[in-house]
C-alpha positions in Angstrom: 54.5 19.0 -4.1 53.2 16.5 -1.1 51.5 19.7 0.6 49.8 20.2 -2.6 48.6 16.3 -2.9 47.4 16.4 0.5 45.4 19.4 0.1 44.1 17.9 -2.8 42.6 14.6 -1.3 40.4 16.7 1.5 38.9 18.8 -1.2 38.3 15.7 -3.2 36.5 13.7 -0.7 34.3 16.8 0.2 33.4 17.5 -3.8 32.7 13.4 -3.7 30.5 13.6 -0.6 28.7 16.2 -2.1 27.7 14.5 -4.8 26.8 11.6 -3.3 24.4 13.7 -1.1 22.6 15.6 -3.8 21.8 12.7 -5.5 20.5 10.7 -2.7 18.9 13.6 -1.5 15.7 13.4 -3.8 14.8 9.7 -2.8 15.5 10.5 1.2 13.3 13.6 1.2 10.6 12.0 -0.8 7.5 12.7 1.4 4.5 10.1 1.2 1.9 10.8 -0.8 -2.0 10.8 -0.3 -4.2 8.2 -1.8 -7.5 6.8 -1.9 -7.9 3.2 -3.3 -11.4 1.7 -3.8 -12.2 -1.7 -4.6 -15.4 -3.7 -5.1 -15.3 -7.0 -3.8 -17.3 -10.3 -5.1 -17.6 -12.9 -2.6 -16.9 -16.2 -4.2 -17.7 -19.1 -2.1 -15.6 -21.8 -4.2 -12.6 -19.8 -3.9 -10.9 -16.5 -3.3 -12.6 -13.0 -3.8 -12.1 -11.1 -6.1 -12.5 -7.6 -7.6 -11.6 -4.6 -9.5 -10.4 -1.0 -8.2 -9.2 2.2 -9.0 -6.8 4.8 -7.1 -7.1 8.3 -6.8 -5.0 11.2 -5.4 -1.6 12.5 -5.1 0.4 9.0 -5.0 -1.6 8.1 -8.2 -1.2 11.9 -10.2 2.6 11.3 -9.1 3.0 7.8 -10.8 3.6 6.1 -7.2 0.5 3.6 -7.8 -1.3 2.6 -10.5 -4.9 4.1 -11.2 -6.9 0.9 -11.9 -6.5 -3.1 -11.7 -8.0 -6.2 -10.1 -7.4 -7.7 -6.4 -7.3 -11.5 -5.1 -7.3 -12.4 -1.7 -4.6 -14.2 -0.5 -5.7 -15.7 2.9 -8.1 -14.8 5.6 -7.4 -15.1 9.6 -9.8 -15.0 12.0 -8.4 -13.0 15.2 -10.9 -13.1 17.7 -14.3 -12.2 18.5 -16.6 -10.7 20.8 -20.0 -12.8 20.7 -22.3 -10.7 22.7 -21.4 -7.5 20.3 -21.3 -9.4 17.2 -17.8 -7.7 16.4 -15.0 -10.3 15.4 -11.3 -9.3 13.9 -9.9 -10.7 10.8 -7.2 -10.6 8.6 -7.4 -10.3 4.9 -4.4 -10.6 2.4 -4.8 -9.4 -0.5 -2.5 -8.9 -4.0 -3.4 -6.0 -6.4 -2.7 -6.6 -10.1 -2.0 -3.3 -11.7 -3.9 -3.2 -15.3 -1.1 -1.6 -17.2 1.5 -4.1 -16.2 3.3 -2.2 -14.0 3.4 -4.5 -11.2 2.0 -5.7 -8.0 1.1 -4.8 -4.4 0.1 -6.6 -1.4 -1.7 -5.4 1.0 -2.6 -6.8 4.7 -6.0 -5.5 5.9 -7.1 -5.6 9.9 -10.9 -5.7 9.9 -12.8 -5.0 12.5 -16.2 -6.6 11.2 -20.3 -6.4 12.7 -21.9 -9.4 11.2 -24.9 -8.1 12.5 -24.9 -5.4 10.0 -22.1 -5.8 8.0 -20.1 -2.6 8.4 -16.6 -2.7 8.8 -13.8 -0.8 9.6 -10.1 -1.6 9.0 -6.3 -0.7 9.0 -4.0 -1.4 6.5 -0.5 -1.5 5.5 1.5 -2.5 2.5 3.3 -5.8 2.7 5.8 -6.1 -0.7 5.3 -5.5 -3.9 6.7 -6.5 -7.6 7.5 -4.6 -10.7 7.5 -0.5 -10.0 6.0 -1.5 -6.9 8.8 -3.4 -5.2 9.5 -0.7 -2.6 6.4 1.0 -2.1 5.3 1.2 1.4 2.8 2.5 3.1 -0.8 2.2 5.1 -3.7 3.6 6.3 -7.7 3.0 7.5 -10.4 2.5 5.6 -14.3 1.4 5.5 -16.4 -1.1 3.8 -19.8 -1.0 2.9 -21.9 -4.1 2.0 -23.9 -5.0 -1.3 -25.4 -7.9 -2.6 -22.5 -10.7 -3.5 -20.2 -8.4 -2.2 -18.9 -5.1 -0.7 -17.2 -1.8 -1.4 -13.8 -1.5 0.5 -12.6 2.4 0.8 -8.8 3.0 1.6 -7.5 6.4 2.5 -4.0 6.6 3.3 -0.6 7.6 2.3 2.1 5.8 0.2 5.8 6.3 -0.4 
């Protein structure tokens, strides 16, 4: 009767580890998903920006990100500069308010700005998050392009 108990406890662990791995399994091979996140920015000189923008792509078809919301900065750092090429790096923080309630996101952008003409080109990566959005992560590049009272930030990345 012992042998049979001890044979018992091996085959038990086994059956319990392999549950345990099929159903952790979905959430460790979750692969990162492709988005594209655009937001119009309005420069507001008495406070924070602001803006609106809308997601697209596999992350937002999957229910990983929201598809539309509104943005505030958070902080800006200036980085450094280069005065002969106009080019100076900053850091933007910025928190995206999902419109159906689902949460938040916050994002830290690394510009790399031309005052001359206004173009910029960035990196970004995804800092925390509340809501459904507690453990996303994330990052990628993106571009801006200017406009009157404000720009157009495009985001292209991948999320997870």
């Amino acid at each position: 009767m012992q042998t049979r108990q001890h044979g018992v406890r091996p085959i038990a662990a086994l059956l319990a580890a392999a549950l345990t791995i099929s159903v952790a399994w979905p959430v460790a091979a979750a692969a990162p998903q492709l988005v594209t996140i655009v937001s119009d920015v309005t420069f507001v000189e008495s406070g924070p920006n602001i803006g609106s923008f809308t997601t697209s792509g596999d992350a937002t078809d999957a229910g990983s990100i929201c598809p539309a919301g509104s943005f505030e900065d958070n902080g800006i750092r200036f980085a450094g500069g280069q005065a002969r090429t106009g080019i100076v790096q900053v850091q933007v923080f910025k928190t995206f308010t999902c419109d159906d309630g689902s949460g938040t996101f916050d994002v830290k952008m690394q510009i790399q700005a031309n005052f001359d003409t206004g173009i910029e080109t960035f990196t970004w990566v995804v800092t925390g998050g509340s809501g459904d959005y507690s453990s996303l992560h994330g990052s990628g590049t993106g571009s801006t392009v200017p406009r009157p009272g404000g720009n157009t930030n495009t985001y292209v990345g991948m999320l997870g």
